[in-house]
Backbone bond lengths (Angstrom), bond angles and torsions (degrees), N, CA, C in turn:
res aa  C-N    CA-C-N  psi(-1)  N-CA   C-N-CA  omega(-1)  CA-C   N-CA-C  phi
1 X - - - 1.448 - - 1.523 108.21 -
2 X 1.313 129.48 114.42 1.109 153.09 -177.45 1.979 106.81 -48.55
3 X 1.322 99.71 -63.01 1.726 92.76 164.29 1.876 134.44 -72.50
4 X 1.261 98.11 -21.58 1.699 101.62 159.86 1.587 130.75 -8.69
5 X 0.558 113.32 104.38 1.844 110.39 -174.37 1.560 118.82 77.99
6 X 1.806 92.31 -50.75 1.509 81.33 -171.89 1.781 106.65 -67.78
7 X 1.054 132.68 -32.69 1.456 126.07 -175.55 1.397 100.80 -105.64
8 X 2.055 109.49 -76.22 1.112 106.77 -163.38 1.933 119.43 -66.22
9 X 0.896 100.16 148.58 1.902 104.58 -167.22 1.223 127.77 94.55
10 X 1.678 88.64 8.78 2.036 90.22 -146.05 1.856 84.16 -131.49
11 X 0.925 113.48 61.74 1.941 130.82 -171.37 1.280 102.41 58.21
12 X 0.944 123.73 41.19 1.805 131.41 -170.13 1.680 99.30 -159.34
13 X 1.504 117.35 93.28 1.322 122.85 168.09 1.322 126.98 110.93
14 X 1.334 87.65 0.76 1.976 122.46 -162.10 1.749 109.79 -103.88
15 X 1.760 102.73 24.42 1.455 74.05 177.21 1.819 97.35 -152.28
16 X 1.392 126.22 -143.65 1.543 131.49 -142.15 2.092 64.21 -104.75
17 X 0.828 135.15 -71.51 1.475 132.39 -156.11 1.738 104.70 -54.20
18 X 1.138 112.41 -27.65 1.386 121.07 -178.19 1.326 119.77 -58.13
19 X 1.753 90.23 -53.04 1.756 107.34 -178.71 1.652 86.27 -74.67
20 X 0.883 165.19 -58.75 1.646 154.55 -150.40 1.491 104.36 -64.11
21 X 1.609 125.68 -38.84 1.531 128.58 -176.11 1.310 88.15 -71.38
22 X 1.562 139.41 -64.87 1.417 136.17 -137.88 1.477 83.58 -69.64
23 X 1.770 148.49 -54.04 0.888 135.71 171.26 1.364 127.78 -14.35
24 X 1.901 92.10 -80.49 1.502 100.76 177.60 1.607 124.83 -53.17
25 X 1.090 99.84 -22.33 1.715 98.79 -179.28 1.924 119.87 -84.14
26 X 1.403 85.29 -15.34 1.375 95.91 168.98 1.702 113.17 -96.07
27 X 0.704 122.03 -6.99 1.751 142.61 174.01 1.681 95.89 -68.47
28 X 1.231 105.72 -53.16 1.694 108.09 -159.90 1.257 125.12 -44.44
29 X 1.113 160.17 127.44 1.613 149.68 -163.94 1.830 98.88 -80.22
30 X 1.348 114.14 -29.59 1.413 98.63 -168.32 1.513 98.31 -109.07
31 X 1.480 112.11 160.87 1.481 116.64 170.62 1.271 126.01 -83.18
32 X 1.266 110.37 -21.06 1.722 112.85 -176.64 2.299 99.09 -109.80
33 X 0.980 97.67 113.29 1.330 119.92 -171.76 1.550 119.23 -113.83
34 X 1.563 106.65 107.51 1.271 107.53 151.96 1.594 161.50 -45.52
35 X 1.294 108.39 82.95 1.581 116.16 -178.53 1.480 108.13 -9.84
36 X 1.422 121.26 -81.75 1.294 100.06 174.02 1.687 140.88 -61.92
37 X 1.129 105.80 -0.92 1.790 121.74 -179.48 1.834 88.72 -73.76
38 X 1.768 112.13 -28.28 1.614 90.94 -149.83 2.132 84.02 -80.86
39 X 1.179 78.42 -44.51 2.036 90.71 -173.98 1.706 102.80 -20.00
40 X 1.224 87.28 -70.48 1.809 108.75 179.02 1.054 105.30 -50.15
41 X 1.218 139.12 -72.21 1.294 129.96 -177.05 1.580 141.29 -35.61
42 X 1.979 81.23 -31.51 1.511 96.84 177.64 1.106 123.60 -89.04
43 X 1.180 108.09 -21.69 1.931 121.84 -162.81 0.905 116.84 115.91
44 X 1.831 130.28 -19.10 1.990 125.29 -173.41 0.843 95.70 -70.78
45 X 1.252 151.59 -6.38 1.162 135.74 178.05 2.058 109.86 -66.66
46 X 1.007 108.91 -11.14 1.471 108.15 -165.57 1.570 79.40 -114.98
47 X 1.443 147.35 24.94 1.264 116.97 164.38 1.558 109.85 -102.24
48 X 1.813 122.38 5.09 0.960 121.87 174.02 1.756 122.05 100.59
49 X 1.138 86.39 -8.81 1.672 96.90 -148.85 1.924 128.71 74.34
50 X 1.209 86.34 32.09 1.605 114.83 165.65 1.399 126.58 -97.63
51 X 1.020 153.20 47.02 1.358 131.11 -152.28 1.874 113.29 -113.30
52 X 1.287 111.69 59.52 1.096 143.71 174.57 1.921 102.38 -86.89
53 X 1.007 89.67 -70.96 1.576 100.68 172.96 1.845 123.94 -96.51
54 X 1.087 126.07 108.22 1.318 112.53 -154.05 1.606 102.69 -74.92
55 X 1.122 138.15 167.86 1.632 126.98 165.70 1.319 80.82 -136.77
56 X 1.570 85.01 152.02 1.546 118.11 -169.62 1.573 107.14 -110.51
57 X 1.347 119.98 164.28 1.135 142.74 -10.75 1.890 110.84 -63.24
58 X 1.672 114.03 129.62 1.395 106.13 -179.27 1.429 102.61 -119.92
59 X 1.266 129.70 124.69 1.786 109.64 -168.55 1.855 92.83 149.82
60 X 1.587 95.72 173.76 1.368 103.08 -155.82 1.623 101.00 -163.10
61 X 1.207 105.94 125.08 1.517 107.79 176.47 1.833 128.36 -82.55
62 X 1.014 130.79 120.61 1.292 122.90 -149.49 1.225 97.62 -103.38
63 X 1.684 105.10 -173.45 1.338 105.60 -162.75 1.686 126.55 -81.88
64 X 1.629 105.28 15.23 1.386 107.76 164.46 1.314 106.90 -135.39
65 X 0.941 94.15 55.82 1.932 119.50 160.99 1.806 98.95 56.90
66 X 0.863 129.19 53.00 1.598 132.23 -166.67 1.354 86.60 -121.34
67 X 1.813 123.13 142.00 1.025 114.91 179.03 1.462 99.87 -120.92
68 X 1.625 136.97 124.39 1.363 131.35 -168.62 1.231 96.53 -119.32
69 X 1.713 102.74 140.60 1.711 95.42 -162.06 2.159 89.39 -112.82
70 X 1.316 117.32 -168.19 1.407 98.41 166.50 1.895 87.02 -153.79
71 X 1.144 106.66 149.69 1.347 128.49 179.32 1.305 123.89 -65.73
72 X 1.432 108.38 -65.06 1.885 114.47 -173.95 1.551 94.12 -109.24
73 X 1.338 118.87 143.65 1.055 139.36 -166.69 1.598 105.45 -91.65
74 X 1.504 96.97 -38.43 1.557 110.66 177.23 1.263 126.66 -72.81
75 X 1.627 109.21 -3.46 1.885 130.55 -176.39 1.391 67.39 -89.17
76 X 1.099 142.38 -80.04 1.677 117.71 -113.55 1.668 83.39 -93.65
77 X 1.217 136.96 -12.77 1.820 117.87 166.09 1.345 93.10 -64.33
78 X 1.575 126.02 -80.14 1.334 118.83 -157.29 1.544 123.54 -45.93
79 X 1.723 107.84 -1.37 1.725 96.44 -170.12 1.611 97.48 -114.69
80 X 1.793 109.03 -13.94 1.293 96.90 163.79 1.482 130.71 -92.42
81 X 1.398 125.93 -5.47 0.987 143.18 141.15 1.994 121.66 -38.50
82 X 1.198 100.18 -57.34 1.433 98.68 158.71 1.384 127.28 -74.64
83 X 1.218 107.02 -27.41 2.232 110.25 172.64 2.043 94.35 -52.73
84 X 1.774 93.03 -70.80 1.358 92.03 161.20 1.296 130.68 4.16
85 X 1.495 108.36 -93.85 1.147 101.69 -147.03 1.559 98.87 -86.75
86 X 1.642 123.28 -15.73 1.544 93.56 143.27 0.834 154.48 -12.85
87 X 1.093 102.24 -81.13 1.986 128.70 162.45 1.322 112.32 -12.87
88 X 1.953 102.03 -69.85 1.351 121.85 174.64 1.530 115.34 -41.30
89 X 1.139 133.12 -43.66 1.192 129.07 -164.12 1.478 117.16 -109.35
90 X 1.720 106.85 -19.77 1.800 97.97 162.61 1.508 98.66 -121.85
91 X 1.169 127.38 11.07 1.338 99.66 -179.00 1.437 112.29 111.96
92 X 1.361 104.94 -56.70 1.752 113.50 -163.18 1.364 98.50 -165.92
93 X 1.631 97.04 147.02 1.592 88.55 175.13 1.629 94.95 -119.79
94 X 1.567 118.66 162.45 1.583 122.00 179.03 1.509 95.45 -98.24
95 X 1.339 96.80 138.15 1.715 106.76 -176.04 1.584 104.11 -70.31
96 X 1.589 112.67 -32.83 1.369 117.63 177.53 1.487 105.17 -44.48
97 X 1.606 120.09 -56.71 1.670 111.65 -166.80 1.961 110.85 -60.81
98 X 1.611 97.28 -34.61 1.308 83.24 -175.85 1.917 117.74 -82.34
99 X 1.174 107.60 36.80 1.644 115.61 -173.82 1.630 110.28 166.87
100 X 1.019 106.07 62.09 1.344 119.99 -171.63 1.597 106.05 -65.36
101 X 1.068 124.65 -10.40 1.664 132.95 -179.25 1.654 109.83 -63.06
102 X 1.381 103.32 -70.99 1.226 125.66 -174.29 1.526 142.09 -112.48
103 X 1.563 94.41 6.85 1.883 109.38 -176.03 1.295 101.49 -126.11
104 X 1.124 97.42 138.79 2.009 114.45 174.88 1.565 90.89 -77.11
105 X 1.702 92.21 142.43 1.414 107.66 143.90 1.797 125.83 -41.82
106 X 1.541 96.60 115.60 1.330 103.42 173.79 1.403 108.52 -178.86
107 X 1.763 109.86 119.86 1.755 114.80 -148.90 1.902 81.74 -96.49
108 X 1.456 95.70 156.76 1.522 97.99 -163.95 2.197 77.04 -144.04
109 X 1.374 109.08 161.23 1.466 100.86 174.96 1.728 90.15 -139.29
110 X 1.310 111.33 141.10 1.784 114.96 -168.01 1.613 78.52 -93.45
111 X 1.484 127.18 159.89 1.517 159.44 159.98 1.122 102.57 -127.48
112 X 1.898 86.92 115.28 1.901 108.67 174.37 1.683 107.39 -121.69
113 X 0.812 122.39 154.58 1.244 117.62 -177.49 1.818 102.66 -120.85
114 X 1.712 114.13 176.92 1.354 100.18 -177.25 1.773 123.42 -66.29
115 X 1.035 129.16 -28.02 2.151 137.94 154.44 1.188 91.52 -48.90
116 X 0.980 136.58 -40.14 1.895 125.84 -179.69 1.099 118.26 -48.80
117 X 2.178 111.89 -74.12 0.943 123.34 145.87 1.539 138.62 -4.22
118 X 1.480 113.44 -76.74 0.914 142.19 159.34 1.617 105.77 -28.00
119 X 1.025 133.08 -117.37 1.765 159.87 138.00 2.204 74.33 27.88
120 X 1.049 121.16 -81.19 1.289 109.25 178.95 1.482 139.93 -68.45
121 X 1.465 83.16 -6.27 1.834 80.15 164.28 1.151 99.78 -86.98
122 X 1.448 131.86 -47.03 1.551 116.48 173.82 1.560 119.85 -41.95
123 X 1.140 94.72 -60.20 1.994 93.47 -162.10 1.408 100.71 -59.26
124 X 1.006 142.03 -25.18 1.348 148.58 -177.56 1.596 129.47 -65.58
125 X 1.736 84.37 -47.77 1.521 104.69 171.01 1.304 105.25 -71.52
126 X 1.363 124.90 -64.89 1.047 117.83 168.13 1.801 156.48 -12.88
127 X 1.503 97.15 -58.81 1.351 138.44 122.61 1.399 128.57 -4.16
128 X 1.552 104.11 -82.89 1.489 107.38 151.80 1.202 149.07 -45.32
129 X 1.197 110.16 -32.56 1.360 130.44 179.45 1.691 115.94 -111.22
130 X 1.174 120.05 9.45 1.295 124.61 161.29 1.577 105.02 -151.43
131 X 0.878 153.67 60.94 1.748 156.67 154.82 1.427 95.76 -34.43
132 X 1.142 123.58 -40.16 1.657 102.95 -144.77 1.769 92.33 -103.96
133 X 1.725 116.48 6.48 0.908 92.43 148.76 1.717 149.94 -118.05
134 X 1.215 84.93 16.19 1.780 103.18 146.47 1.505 136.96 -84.28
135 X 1.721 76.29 146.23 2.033 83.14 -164.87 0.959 112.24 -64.79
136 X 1.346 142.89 34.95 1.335 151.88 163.15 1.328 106.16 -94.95
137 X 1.183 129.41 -40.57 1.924 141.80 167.15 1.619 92.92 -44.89
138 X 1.654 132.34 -43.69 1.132 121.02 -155.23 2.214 104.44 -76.60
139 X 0.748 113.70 12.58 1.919 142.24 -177.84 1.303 123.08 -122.30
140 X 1.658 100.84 -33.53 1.595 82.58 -161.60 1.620 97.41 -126.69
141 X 1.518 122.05 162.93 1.243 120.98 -168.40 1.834 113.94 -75.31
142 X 1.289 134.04 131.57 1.157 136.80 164.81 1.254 129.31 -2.15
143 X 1.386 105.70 -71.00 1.182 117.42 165.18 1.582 125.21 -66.01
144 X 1.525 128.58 -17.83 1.148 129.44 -172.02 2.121 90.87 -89.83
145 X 1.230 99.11 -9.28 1.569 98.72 -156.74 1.835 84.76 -85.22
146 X 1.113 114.25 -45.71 1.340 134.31 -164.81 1.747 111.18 -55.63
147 X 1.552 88.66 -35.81 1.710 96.53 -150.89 1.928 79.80 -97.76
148 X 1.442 133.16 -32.16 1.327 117.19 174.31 1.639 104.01 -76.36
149 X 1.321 120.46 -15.79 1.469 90.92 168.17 1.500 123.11 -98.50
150 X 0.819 120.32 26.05 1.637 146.27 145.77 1.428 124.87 -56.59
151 X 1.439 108.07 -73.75 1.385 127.34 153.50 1.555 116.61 -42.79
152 X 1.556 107.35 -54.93 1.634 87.93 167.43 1.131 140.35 -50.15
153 X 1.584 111.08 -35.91 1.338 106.50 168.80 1.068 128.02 -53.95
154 X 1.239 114.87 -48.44 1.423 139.93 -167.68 2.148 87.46 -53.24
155 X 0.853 106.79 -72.97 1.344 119.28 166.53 1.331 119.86 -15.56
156 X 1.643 102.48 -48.48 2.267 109.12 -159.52 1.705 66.29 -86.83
157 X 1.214 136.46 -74.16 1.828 135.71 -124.02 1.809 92.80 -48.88
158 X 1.963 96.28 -53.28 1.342 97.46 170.60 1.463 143.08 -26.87
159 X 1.462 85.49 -79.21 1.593 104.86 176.09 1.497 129.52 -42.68
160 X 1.692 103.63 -26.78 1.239 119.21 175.27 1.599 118.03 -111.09
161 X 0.977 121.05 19.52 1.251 136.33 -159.99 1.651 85.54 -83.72
């Protein structure tokens, strides 16, 4: 897997919101999945293209009536940003590699279009250059906030490269 270490595991895929996306994406009936179908689905769609502050309700009821909610709004950009740019570079990623615990093998490919793009080069950039002001800073240590928005970049230049 092309993102392995360098992103995913690496404050990118590593947390309670992570395991809730790998869920939902394994929930999906189809394999090739729309970037914005997931937004909508989740609720970012109502953060504006803000996701500094997450607004709630963020979460999605699956197909055995389980309702999984997710916390930072800015986990589930930064981890679809890396599914992303998977995608981009093999095609598809297997949900198995990104959660090898508890998900069957099954390669799924995200569809972004250029507003996709876009919408993530912002939040990303953004991101980078202010960590500490997302409510995710209010959890995590300064410096750990600092050094994943580092990696993000590294991440947006990528992804859009």
């Amino acid at each position: 897997m092309y993102i392995e270490n360098k992103y995913w595991n690496n404050y990118i895929g590593d947390t309670d919101d992570s395991l809730n996306l790998i869920a939902f994406l394994e929930d999906q009936s189809s394999d090739e999945i729309e970037f914005s179908d997931i937004l909508h689905a989740l609720g970012l769609n109502r953060q504006d293209g803000d996701f500094r502050r997450t607004t709630f309700p963020l979460g999605f009821t699956n197909s055995m009536g389980i309702y999984l909610d997710f916390t930072f709004a800015i986990d589930i950009l930064t981890d679809l940003a890396a599914i992303l740019l998977e995608c981009k570079v093999n095609g598809s990623v297997d949900l198995h590699d990104l959660e090898p615990y508890d998900t069957d093998s099954r390669k799924i490919n995200i569809i972004a279009t250029p507003d996709d793009y876009e919408l993530l080069n912002k939040a990303l950039s953004d991101f980078s250059k202010n960590p500490l002001e997302y409510d995710l800073s209010e959890l995590v240590p300064e410096e750990d906030m600092r050094e994943m928005a580092e990696i993000c970049e590294d991440l947006r230049q990528e992804l859009l490269s």
